[in-house]
N, CA, C and O atoms as a Tinker XYZ file with bonds, in Angstrom:
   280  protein
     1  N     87.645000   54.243000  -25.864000    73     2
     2  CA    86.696000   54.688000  -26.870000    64     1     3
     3  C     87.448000   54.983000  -28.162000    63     2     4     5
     4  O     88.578000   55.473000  -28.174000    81     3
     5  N     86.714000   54.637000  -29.307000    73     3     6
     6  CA    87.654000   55.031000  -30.568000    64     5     7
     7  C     86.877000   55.825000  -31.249000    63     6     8     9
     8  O     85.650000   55.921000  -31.236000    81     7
     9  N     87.870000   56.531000  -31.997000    73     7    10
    10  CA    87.123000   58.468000  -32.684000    64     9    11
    11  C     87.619000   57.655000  -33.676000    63    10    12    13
    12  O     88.577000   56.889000  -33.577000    81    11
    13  N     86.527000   57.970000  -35.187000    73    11    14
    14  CA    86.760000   57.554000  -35.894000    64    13    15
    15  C     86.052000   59.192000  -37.082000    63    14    16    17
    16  O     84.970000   59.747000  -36.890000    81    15
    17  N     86.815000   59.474000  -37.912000    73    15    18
    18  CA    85.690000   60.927000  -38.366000    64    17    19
    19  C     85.585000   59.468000  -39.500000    63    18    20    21
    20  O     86.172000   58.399000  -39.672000    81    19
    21  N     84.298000   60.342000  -40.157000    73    19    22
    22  CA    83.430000   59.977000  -41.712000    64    21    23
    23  C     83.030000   60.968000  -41.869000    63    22    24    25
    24  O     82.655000   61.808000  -41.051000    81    23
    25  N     83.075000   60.991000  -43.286000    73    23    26
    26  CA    81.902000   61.858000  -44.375000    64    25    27
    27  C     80.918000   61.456000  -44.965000    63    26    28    29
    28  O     81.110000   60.476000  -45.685000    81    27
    29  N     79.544000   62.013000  -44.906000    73    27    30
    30  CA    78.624000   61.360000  -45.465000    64    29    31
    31  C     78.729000   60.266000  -46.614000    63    30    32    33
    32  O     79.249000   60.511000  -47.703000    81    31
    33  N     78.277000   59.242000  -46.324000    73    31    34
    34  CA    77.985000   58.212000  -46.985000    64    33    35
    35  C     79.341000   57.598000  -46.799000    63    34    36    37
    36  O     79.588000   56.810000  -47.712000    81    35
    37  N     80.246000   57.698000  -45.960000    73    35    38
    38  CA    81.624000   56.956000  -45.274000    64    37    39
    39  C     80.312000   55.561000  -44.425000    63    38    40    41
    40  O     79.114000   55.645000  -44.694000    81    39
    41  N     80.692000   54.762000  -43.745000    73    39    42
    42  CA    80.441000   53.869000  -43.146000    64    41    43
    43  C     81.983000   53.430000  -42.122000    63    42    44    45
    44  O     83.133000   53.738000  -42.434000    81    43
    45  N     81.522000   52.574000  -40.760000    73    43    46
    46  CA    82.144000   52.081000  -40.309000    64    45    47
    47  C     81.493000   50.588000  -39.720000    63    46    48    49
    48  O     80.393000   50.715000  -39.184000    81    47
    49  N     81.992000   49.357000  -39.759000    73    47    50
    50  CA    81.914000   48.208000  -39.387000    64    49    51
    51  C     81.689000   47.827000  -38.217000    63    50    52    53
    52  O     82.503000   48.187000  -37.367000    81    51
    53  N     80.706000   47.115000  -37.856000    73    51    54
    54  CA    81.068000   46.564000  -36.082000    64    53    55
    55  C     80.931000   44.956000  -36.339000    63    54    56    57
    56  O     79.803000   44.498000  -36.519000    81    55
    57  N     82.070000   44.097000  -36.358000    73    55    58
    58  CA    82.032000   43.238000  -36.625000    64    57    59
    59  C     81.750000   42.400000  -38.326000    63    58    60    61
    60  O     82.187000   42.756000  -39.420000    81    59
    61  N     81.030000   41.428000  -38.042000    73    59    62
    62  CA    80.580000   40.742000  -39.824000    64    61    63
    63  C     79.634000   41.442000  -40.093000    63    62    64    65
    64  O     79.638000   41.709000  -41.294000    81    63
    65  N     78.374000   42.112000  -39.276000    73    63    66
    66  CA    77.270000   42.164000  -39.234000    64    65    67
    67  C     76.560000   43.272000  -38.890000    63    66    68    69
    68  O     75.339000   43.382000  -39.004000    81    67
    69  N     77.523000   44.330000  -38.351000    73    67    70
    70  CA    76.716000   45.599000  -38.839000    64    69    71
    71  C     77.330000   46.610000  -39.076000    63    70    72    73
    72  O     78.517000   46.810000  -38.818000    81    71
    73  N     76.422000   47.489000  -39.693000    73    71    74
    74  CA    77.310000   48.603000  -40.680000    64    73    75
    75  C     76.572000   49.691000  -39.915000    63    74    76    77
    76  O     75.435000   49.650000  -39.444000    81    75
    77  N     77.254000   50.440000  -39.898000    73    75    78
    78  CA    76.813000   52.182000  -39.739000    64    77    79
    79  C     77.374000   53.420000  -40.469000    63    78    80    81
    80  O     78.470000   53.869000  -40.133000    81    79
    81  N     76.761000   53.900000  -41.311000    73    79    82
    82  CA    77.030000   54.714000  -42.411000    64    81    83
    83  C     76.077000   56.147000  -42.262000    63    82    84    85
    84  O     74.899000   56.151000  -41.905000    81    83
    85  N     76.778000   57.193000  -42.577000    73    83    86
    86  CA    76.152000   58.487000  -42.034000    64    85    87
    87  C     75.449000   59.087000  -43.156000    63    86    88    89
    88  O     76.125000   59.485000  -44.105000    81    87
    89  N     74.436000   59.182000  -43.175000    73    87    90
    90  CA    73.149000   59.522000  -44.162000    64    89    91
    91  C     73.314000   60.861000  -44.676000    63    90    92    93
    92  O     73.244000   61.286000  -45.829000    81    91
    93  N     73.605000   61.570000  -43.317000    73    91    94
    94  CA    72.764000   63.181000  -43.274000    64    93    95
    95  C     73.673000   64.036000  -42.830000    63    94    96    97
    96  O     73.655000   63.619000  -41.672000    81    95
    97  N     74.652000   65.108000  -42.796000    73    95    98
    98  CA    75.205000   65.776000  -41.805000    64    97    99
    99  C     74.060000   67.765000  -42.033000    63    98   100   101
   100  O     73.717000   68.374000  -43.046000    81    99
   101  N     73.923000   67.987000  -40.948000    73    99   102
   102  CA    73.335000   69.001000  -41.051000    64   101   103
   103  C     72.819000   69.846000  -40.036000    63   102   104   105
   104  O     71.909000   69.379000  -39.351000    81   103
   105  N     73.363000   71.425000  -39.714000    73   103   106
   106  CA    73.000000   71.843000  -38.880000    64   105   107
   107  C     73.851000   71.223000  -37.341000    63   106   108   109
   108  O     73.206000   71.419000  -36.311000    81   107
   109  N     74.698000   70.785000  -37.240000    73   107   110
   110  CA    75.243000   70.132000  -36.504000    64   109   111
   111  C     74.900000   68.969000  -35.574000    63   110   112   113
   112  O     75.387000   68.709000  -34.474000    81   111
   113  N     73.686000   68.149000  -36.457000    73   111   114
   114  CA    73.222000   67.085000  -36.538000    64   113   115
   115  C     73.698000   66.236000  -37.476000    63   114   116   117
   116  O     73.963000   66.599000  -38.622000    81   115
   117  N     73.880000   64.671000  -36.909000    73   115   118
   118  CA    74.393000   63.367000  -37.885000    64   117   119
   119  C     73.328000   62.752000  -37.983000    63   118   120   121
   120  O     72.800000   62.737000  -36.871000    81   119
   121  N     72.628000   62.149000  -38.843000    73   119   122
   122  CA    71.591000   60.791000  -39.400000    64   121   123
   123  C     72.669000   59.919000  -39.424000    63   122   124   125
   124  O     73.723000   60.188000  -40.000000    81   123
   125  N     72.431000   58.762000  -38.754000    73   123   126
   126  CA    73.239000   57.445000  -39.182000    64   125   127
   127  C     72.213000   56.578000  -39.254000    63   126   128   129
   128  O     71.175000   56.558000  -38.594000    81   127
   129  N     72.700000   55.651000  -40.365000    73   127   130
   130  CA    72.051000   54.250000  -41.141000    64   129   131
   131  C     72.423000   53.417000  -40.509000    63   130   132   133
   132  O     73.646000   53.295000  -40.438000    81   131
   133  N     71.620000   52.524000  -39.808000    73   131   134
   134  CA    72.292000   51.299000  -38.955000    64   133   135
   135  C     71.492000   49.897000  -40.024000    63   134   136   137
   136  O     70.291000   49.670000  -40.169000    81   135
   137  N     72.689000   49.159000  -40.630000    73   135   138
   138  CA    71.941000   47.662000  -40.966000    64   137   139
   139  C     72.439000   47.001000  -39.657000    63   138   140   141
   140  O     73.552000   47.122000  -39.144000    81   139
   141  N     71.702000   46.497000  -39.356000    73   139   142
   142  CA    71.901000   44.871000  -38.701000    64   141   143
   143  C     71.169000   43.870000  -38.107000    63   142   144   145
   144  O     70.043000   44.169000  -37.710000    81   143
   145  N     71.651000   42.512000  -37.929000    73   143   146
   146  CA    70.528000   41.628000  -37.965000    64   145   147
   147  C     69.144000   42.253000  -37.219000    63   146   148   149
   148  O     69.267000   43.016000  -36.261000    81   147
   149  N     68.123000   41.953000  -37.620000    73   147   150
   150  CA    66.868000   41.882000  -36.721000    64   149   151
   151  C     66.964000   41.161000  -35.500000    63   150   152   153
   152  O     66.018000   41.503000  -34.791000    81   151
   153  N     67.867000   40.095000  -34.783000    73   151   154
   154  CA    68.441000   39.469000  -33.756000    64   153   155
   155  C     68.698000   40.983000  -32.866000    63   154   156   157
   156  O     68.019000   41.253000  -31.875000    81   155
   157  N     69.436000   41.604000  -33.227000    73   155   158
   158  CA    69.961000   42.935000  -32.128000    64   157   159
   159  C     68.975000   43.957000  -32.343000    63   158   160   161
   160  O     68.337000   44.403000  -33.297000    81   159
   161  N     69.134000   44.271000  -30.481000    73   159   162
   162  CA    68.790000   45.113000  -30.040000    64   161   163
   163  C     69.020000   46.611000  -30.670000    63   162   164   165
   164  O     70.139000   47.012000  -30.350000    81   163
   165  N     68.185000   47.707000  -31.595000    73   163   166
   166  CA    69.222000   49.220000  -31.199000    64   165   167
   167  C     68.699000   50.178000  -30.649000    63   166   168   169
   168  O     67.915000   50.898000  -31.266000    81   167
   169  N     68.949000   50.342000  -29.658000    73   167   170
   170  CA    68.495000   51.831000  -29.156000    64   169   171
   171  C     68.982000   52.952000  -28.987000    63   170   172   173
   172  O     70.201000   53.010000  -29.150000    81   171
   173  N     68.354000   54.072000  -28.656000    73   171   174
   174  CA    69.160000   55.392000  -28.604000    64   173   175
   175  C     69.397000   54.809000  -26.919000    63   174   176   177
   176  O     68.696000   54.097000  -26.200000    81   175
   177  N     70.569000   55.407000  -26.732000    73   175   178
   178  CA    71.335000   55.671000  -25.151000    64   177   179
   179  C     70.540000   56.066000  -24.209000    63   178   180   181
   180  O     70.105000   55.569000  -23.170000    81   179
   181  N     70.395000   57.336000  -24.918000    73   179   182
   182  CA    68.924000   57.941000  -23.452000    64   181   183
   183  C     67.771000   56.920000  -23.561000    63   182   184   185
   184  O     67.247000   56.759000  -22.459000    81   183
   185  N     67.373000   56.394000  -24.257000    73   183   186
   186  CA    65.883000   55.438000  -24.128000    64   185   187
   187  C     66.323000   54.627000  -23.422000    63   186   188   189
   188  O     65.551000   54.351000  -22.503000    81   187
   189  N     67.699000   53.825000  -23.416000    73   187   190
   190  CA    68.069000   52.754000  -23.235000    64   189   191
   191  C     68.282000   52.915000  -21.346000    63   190   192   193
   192  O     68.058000   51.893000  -20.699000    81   191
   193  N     68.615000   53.925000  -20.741000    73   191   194
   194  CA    68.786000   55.145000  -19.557000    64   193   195
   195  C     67.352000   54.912000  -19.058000    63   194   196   197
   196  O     67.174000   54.201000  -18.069000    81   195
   197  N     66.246000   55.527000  -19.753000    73   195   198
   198  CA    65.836000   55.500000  -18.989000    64   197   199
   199  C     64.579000   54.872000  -18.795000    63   198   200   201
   200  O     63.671000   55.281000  -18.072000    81   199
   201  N     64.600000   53.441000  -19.773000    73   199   202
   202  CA    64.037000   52.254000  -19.462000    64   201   203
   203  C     64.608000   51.221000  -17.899000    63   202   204   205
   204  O     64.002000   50.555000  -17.060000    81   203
   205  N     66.061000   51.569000  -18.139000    73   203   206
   206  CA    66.960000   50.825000  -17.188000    64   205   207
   207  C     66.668000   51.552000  -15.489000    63   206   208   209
   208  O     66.788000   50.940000  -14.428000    81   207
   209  N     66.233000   53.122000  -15.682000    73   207   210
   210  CA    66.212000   53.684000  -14.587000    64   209   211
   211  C     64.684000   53.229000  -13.505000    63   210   212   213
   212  O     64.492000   53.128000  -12.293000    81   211
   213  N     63.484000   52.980000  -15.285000    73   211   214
   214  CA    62.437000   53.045000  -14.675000    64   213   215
   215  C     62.089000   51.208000  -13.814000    63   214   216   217
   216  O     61.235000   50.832000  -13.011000    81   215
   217  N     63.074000   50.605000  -14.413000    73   215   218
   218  CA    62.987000   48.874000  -14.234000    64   217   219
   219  C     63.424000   48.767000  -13.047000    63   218   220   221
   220  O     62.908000   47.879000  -12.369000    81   219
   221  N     64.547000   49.659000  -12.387000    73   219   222
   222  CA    65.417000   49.378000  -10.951000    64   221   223
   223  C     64.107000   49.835000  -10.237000    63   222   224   225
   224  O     63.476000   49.055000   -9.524000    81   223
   225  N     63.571000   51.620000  -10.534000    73   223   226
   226  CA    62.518000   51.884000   -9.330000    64   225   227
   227  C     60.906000   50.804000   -9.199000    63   226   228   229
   228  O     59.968000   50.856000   -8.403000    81   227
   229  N     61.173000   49.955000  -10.310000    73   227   230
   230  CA    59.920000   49.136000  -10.248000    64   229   231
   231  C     60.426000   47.904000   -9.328000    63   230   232   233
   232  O     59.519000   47.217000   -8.860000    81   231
   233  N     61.362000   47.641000   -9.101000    73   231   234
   234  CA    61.834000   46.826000   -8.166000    64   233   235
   235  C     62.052000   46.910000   -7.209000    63   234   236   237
   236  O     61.954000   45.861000   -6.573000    81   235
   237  N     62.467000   48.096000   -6.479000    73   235   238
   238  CA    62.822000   48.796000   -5.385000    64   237   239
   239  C     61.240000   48.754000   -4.819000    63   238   240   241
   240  O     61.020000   47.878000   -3.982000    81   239
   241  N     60.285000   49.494000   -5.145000    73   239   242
   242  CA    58.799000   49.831000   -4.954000    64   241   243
   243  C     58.336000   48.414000   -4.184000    63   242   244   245
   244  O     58.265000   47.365000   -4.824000    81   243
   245  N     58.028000   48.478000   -2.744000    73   243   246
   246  CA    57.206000   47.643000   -1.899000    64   245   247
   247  C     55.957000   47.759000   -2.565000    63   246   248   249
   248  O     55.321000   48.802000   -2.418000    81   247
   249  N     55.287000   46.389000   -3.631000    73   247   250
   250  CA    54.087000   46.461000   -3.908000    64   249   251
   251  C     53.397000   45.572000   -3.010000    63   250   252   253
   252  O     53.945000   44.479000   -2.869000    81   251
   253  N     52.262000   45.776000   -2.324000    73   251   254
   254  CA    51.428000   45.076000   -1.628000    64   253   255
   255  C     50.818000   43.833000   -2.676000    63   254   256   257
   256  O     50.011000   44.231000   -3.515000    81   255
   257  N     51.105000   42.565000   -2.679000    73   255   258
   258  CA    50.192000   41.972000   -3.831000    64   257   259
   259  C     48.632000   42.045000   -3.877000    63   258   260   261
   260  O     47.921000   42.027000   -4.882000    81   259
   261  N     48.182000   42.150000   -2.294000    73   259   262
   262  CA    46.920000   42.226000   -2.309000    64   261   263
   263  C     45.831000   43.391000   -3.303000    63   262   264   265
   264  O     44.731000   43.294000   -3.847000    81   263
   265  N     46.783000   44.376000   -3.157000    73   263   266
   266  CA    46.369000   45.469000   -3.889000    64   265   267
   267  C     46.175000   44.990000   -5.873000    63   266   268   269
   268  O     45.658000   45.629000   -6.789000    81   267
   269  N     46.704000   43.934000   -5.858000    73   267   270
   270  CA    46.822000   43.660000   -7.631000    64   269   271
   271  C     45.431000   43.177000   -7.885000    63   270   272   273
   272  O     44.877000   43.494000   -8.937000    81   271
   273  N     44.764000   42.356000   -6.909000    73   271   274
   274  CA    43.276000   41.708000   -6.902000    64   273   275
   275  C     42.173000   43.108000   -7.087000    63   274   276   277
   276  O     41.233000   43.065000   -7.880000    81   275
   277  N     42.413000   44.092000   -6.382000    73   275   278
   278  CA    41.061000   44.506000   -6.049000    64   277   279
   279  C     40.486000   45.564000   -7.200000    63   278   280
   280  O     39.352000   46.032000   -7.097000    81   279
């Protein structure tokens, strides 16, 4: 993992194509500005958690198909 500090309105690079630059510091909260293509995905971590958590138990779950008709 790499620690990188910034000060508001610092930015750091991920690649050609996206930037992340810190908007806001406050209260011991960060705002960060994310550009990048409309092609990528961004999500917060926890959403990303616990979309991934709810997709495994939807698979796991014995659905009867018959039950989808009635």
């Amino acid at each position: 993992m790499l620690v990188i500090t910034r000060k508001k309105g610092e930015s750091i690079l991920i690649g050609d194509d996206i930037e992340i630059q810190v908007s806001k510091i406050e209260d011991g909260s960060v705002k960060l500005a994310i550009s990048a293509p409309k092609s990528k995905t961004i999500l917060r971590k926890e959403v990303y958690e616990k979309v991934e958590k709810e997709n495994r138990q939807a698979i796991i779950k014995d659905i009867d198909i018959s039950d989808l008709f009635r």
